[in-house]
N, C-alpha and C positions, 0 to 999 in steps of 0.2 A: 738797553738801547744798542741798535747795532751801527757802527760806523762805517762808513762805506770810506774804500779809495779808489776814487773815479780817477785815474790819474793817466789813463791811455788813452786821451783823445786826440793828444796830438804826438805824433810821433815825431823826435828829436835827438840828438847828439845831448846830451845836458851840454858837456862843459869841452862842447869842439872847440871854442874860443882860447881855452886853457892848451888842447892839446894839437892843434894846428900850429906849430910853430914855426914849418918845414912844409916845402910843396911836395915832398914827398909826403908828408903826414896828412898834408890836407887831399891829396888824392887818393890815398888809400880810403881816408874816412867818405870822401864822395863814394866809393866804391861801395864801401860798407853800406852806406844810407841807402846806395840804387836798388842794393837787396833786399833792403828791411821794406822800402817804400813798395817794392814789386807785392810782396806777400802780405802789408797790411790787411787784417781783418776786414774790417767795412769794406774796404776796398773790392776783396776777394766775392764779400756776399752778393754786394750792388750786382756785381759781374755776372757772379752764376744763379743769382736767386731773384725773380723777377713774378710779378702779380699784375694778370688783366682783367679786371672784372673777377669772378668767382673761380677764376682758373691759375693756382702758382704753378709756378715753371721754375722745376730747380734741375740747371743744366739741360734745358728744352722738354725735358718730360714732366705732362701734366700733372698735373693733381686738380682732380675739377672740388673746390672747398666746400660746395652746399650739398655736397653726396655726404657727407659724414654730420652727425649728427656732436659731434666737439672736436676742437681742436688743440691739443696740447703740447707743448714743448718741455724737453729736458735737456740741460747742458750742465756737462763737467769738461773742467780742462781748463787752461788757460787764456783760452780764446773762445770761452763762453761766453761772460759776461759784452764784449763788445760783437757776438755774430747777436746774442738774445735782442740786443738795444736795436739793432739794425734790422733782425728778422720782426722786432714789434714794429718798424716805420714801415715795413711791407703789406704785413698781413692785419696791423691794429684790430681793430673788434672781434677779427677771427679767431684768433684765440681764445681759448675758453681760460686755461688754466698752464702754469709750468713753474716748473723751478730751476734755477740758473748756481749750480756751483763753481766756483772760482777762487783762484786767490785775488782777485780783484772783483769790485762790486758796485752796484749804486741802485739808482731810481727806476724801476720801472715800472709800468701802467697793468699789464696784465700778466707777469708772472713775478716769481719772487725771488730776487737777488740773495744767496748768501753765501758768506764767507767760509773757504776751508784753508788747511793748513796742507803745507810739501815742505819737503818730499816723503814726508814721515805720514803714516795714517793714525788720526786723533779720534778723542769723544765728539768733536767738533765735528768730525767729516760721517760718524756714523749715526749722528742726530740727523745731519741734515740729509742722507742716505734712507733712513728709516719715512722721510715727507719723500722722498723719488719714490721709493716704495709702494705709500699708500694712492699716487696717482694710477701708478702701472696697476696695481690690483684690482682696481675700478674699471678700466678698458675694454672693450669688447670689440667688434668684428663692424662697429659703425663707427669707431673714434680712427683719426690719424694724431698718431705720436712723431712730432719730428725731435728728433735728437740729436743733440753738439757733442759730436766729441774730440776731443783736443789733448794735446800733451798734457802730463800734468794731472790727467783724468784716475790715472792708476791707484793714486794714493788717494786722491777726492772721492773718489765712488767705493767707498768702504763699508761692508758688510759681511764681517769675515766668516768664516763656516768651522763650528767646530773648534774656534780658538778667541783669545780673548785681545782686545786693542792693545794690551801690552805686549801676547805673542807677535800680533802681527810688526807691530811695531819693531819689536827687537828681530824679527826675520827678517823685515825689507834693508834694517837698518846693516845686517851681517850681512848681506848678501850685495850692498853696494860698497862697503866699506872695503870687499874681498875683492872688489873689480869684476861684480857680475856684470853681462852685457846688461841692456835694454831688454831683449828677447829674454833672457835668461831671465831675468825678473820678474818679465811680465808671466811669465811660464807658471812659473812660481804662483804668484798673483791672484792668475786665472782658476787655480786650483786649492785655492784656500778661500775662495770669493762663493757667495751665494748670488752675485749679478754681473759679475765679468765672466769673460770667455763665452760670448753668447749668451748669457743667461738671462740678460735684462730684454733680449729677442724674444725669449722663451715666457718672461714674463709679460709681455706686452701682450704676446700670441691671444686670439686671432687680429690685432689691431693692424689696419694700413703703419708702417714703419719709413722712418726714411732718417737714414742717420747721415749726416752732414758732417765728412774725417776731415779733421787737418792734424795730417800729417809729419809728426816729429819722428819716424822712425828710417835710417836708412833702408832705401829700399821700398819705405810705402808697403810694407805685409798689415794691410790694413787689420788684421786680427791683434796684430801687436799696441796697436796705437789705442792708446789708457786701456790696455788690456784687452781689446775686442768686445764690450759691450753687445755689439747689434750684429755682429761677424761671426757665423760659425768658426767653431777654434779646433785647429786638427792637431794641435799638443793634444798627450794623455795623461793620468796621472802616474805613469812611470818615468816621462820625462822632465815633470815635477819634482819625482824622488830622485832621479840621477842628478838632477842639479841640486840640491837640499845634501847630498851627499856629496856631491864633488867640490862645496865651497864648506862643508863640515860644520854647518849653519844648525842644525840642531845642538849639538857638542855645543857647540858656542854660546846656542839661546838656554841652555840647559833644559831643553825639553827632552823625555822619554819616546816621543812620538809625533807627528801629526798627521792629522784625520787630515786627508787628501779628497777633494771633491770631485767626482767626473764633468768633464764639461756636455751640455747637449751637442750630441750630435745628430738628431733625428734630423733631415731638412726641412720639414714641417714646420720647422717652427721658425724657421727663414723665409718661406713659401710667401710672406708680406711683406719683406722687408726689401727695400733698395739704398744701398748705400752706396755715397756718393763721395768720390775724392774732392776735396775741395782746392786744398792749396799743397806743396811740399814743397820741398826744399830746392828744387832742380827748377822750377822758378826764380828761386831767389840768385841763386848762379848763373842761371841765363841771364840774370839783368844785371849783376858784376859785371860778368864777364863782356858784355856787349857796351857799359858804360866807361870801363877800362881802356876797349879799344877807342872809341870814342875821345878821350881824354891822350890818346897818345901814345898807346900802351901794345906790344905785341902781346896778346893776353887770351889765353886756353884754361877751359875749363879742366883740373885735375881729377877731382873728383865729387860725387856727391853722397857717396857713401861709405865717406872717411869714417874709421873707427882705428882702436888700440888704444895704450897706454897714452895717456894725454903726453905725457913730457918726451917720450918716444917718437911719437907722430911729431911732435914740434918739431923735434931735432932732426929729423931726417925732412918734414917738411921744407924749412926755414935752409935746408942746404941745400934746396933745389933752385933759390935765387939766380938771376943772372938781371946784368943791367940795361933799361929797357924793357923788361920782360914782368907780366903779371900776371901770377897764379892764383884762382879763385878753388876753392872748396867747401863743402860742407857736409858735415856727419855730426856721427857724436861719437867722442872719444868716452874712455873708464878713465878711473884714479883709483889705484890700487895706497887706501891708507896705511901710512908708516910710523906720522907722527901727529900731531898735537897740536895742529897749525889750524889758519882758516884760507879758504880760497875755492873754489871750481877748477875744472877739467880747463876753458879757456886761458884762465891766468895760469894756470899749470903746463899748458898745451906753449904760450908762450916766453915761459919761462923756461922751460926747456930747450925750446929754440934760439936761445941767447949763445948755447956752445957753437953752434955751428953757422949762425947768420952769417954772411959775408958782410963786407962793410959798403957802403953805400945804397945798402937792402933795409926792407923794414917787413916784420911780421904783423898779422896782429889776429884777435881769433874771440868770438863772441857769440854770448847766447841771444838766441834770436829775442825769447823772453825779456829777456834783461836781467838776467838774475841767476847768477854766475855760484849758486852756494854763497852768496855774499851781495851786499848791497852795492855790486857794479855789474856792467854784462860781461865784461872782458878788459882785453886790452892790448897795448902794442909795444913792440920794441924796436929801435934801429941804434943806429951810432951813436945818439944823445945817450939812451939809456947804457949803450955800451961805457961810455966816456964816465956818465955816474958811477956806474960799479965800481971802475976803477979808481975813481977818484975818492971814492968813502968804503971804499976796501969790502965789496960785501961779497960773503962768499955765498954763490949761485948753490953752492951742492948744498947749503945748511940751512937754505932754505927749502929746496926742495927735496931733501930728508926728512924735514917737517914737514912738510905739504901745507905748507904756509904765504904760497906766492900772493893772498890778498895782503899782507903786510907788506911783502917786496914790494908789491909795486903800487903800495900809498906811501912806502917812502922814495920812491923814484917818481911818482906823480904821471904816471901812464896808464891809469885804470881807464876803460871809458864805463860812462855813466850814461845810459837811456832812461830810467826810471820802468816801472812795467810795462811793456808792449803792447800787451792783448794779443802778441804774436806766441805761435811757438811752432819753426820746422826744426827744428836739432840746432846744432851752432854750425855760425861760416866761419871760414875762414880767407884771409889773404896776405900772399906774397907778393911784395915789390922790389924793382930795383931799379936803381933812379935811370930817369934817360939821359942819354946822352946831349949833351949839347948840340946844337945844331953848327957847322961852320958859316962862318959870310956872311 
């Protein structure tokens, strides 16, 4: 029996009630919510994916539906399962057939919900890989295949080439723990994969294609997002080996070798395909940054294709406070592992930020997802949490020597909690500093 968690319908703060204590605290988190609300899935679909009669319109270009004789859908990522739910109230009957991988899941009428596992790739994600499989080998030059792909997608879409689920396993898992980027990974990835890096294009080929990105990668290299799937891939397998060799990721998995796969490059086999951005991250910062000012805030978008060392990035972040003033970001940081701890880049991103915050400032930095390497998406810090430290003597470096900032900060009680998103653009982040009082 498979158990679904439907649990991303409504987007929320869990436990804002808990950590609103402070009109500082509760506008940052307005901030926060302006951007998670901008980039909601359904949201996003309603927007750009639209059906008149026998004709879908995904971002004003047709597709007339009674020319292809099926219709099918595939999604991985984390924002499959609620674009699937949403693309079935559009197109209903038209759909012949699909399958929907996610780490969240549920009911639905004409394709089939299942569950995989991240950030790691399992038996779990290469079963349900092997049913994507048997649709696309069936497809021919009268089918349209739309396909979701989403953060998240990388490790869900598993079908490795030439190695076995435990290699890939212990590769993905050396290669983050060493503080490879997103790129670097996915690099990787693409060339140990029999259906990323284009290939699941290439298997579709000659099918109408139309792949539906949302975007967790800074930058938007649509190739990189869950690997490039539907997206010719201009990495090669020498830039596979240079990275396999520069983080000493074989030495480490104790393999002798790996079979490295070429990705297609022919354009043949993109020649059907239209892939469509859907959502990113510079969304989700437009509508901070415009909610901030709104709210009272001198307030400038920093950046949106933050990256480095998570506790790095905080700390130089968190020192660019000043009072009155509100700084929006989003990317995704590494965490280069040291110790034996538990937590994410976000809780790490602001817990490094604790040396240099000024006082009357507050940080705070979150995965869009909600799901931080840990059962929180983030969290935040200002003068409260400063005042804790000191007052129960915790030393900041010995927690982040362990890379253990999800314990810090469930014993200072500043996690925040969304539960799963159905979102995923990389993590935001924000910097505040209280405003000034007004005179008279």
């Amino acid at each position: 029996m498979v158990v679904y968690l439907d649990q991303c319908m409504s987007l929320k703060i869990l436990n804002k009630k808990e950590l609103a204590t402070t009109s500082l605290r509760k506008d940052a988190l307005s901030i926060l919510f302006a951007g998670l609300k901008a980039v909601e899935t359904t949201s996003i679909v309603k927007q750009g994916i639209k059906r008149s009669g026998d004709t879908l319109f995904v971002h004003q270009k047709p597709y007339h539906l009674s020319e292809y004789r099926r219709i099918f859908v595939i999604g991985i990522g984390k924002a499959a399962y609620e674009t699937a739910k949403t693309l079935e109230s559009i197109l209903g009957s038209w759909i012949t057939d699909g399958i929907i991988l996610d780490v969240n899941g549920g009911p639905l009428k004409r394709m089939k919900s299942l569950i995989g596992t991240h950030p790691l790739p399992s038996f779990t994600n290469i079963r349900a890989t092997a049913e994507i499989l048997g649709i696309l080998k069936g497809v021919d030059s009268k089918d349209l295949v739309i396909v979701i792909v989403s953060g998240g997608g990388s490790a869900l879409l598993c079908w490795p080439h030439q190695l076995t689920c435990d290699d890939m396993t212990n590769i993905t898992h050396a290669l983050i723990n060493r503080g490879a980027t997103i790129q670097e990974l996915n690099t990787v990835r693409k060339h140990t994969s029999e259906i990323q890096g284009g290939q699941l294009a290439r298997l579709a080929y000659p099918a109408t294609v139309v792949g539906l990105i949302f975007s967790d990668v800074p930058g938007d290299d649509l190739s990189c997002v869950a690997s490039g799937p539907t997206v010719l891939d201009t990495t090669t397998v020498k830039d596979a080996q240079r990275i396999l060799k520069k983080y000493h990721v074989l030495h480490q998995c104790q393999l002798t070798h790996c079979d490295l796969r070429e990705t297609p490059k022919d354009p043949i086999f993109f020649s059907h395909v239209t892939n469509e951005l859907m959502v990113n991250n510079q969304m989700a910062v437009e509508a901070m940054n415009l909610h901030a000012q709104k709210i009272g805030y001198h307030s400038r978008i920093y950046s949106s294709t933050l990256t480095g060392e998570a506790r790095e990035s905080g700390k130089w972040f968190a020192g660019l406070a000043k009072p009155g003033e509100a700084l929006v970001a989003a990317g995704e940081t590494t965490v280069t592992i040291q110790g034996n701890g538990k937590g994410g880049r976000n809780q790490e991103f602001v817990l490094g930020a604790l040396e240099t915050l000024p006082d009357q400032c507050l940080v705070l930095s979150c995965a869009s997802d909600g799901i931080d390497n840990s059962p929180v998406a983030g969290a935040l810090a200002d003068d409260l949490v400063k005042a804790s430290v000191r007052r129960r003597q915790l030393q900041i470096k010995t927690f982040l020597d362990d890379n253990n900032s999800f314990s810090f900060f469930q014993k200072i009680k500043t996690a925040i909690k969304t539960g799963k998103t159905g979102i995923n653009i990389s993590d935001v982040m924000v910097c505040l500093g209280e405003k000034k009082a007004k005179r008279g």
